[in-house]
MDAnalysis code that builds the backbone (N, CA, C; Angstrom):
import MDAnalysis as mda
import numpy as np

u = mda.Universe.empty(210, n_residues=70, atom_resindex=np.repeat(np.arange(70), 3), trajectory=True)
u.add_TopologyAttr("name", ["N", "CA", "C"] * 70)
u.add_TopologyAttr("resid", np.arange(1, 71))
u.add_TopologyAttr("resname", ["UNK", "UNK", "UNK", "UNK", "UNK", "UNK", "UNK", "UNK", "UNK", "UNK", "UNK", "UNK", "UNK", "UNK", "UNK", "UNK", "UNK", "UNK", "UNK", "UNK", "UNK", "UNK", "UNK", "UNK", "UNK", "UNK", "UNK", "UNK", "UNK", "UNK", "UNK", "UNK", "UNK", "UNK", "UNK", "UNK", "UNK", "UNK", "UNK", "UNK", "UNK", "UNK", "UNK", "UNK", "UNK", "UNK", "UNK", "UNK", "UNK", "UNK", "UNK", "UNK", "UNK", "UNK", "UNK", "UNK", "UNK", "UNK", "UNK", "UNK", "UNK", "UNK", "UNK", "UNK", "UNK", "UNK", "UNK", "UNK", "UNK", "UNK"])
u.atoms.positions = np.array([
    [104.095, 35.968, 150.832],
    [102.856, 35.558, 150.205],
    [101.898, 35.030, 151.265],
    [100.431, 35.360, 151.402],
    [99.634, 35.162, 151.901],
    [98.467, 34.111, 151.214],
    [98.426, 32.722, 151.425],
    [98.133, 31.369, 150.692],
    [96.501, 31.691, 151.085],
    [96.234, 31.778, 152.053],
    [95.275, 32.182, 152.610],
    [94.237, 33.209, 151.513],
    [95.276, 34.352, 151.000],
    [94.092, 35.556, 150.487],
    [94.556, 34.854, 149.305],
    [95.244, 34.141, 148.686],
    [95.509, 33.832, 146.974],
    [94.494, 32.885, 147.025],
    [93.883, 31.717, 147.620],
    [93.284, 30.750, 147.654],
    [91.923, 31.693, 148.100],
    [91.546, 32.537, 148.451],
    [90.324, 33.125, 148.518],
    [90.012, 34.076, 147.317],
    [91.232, 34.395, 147.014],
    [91.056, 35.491, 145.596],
    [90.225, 34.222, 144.728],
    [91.394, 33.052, 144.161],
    [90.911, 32.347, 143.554],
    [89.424, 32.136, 143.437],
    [89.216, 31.301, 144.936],
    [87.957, 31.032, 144.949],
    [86.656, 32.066, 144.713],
    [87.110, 33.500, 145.078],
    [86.191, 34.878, 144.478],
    [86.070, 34.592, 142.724],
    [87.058, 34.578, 142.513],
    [86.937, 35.127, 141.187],
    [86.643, 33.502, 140.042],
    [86.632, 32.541, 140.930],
    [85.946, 31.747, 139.938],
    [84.369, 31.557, 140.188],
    [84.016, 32.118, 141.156],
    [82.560, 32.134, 141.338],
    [81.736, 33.192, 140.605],
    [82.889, 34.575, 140.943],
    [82.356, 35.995, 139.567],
    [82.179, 35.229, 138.669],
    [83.029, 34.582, 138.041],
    [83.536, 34.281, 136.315],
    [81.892, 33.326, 135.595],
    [81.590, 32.460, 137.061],
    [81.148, 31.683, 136.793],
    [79.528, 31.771, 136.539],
    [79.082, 33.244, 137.427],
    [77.695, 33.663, 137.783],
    [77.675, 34.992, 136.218],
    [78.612, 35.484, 135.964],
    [78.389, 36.389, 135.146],
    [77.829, 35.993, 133.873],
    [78.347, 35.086, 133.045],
    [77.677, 35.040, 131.708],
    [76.185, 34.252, 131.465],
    [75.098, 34.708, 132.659],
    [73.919, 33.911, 132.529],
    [72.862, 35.460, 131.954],
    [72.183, 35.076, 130.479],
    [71.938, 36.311, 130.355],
    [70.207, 36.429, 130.648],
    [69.811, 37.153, 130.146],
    [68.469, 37.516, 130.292],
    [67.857, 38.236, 129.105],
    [67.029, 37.123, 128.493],
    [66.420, 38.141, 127.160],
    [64.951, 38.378, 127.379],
    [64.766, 39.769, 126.852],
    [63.596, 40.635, 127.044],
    [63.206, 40.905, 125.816],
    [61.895, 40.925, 125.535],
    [61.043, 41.199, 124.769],
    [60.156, 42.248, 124.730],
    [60.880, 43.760, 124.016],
    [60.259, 44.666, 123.597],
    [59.252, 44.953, 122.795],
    [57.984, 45.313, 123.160],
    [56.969, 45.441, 122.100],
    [56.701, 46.136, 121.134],
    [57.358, 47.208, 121.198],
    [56.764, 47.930, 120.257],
    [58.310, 49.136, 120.282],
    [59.075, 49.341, 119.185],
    [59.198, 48.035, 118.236],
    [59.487, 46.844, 118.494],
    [59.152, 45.180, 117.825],
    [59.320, 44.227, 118.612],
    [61.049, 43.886, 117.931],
    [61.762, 43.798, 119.361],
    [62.819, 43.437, 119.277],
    [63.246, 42.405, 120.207],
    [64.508, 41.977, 120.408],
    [64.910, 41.112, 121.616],
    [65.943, 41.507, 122.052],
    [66.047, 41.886, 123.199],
    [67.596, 42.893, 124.338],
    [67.720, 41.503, 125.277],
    [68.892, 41.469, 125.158],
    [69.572, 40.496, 126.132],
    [70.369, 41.518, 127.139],
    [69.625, 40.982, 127.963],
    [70.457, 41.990, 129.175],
    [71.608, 40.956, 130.168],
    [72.470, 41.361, 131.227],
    [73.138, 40.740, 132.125],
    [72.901, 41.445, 133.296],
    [71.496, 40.797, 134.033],
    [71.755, 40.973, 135.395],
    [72.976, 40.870, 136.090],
    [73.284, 39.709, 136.239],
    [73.961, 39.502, 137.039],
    [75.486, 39.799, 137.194],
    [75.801, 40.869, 136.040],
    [76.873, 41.740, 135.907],
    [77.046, 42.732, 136.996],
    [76.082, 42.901, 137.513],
    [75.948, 44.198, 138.850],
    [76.738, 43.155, 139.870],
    [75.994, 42.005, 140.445],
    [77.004, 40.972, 141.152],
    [78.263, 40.564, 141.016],
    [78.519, 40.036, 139.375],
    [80.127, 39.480, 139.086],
    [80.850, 40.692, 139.130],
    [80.947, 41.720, 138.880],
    [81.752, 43.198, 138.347],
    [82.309, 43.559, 139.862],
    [81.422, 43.548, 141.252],
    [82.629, 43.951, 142.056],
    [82.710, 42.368, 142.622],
    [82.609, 41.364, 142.632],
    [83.389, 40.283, 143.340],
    [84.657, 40.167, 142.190],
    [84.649, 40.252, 141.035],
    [86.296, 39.968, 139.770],
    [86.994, 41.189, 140.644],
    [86.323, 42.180, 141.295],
    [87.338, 43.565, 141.857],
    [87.593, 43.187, 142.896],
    [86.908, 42.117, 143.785],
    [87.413, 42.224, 145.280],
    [88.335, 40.705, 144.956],
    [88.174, 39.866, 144.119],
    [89.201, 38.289, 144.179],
    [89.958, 38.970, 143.323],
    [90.571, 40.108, 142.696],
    [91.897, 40.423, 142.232],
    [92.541, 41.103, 142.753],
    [91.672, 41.916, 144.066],
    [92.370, 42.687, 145.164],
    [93.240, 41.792, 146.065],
    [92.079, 40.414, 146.439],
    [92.773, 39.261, 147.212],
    [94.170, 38.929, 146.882],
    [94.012, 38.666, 145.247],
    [95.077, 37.863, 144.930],
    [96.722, 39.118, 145.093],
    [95.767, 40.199, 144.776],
    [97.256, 41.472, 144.583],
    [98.040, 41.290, 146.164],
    [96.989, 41.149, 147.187],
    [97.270, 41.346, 148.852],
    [97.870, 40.252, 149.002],
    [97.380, 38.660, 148.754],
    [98.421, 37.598, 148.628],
    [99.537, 37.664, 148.227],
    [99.809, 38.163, 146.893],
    [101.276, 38.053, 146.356],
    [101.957, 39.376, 147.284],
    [101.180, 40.135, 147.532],
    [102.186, 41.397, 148.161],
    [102.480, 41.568, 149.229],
    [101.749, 40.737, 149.832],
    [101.810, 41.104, 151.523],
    [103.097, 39.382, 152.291],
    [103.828, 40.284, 153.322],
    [104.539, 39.583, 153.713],
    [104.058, 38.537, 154.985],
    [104.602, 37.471, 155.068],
    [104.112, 36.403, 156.655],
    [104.494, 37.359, 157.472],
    [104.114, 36.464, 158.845],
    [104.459, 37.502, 159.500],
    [105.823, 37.013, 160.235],
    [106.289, 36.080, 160.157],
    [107.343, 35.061, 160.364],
    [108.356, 36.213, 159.353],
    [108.591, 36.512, 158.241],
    [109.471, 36.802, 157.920],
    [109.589, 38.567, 157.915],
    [108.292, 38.959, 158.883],
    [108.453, 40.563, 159.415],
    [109.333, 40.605, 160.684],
    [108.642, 39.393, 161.136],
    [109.224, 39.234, 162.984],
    [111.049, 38.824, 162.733],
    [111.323, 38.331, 161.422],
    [113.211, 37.948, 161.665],
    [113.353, 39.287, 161.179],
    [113.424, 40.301, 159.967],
    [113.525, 41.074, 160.031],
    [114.042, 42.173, 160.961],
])
């Protein structure tokens, strides 16, 4: 286990979690409606992909202490 990429996954993916649900409502005129959009889904969508990659590489990847007894 790599503490290093689990503690960076973490920290990725609570910052995605945290920036994603801010929404944005727009006002269509004609017809008048209201669209809530999520910018900031383009941002959170690949950092949740790169802090769950972290965390997969943490749990999977070996020290290097226990490559070198090997």
């Amino acid at each position: 286990m790599s503490k290093l990429a689990i503690l960076l996954g973490v920290v990725v993916l609570a910052i995605a979690i945290a920036t994603a649900p801010m929404p944005l409502t727009v006002t269509l005129e004609n017809p008048s409606r209201n669209v809530i959009i999520y910018p900031n889904a383009l941002f959170a969508v690949p950092l949740i992909l790169l802090g769950s990659l972290l965390l997969l590489y943490g749990i999977t990847v070996k020290n290097q202490q226990d490559a070198n007894v090997s």
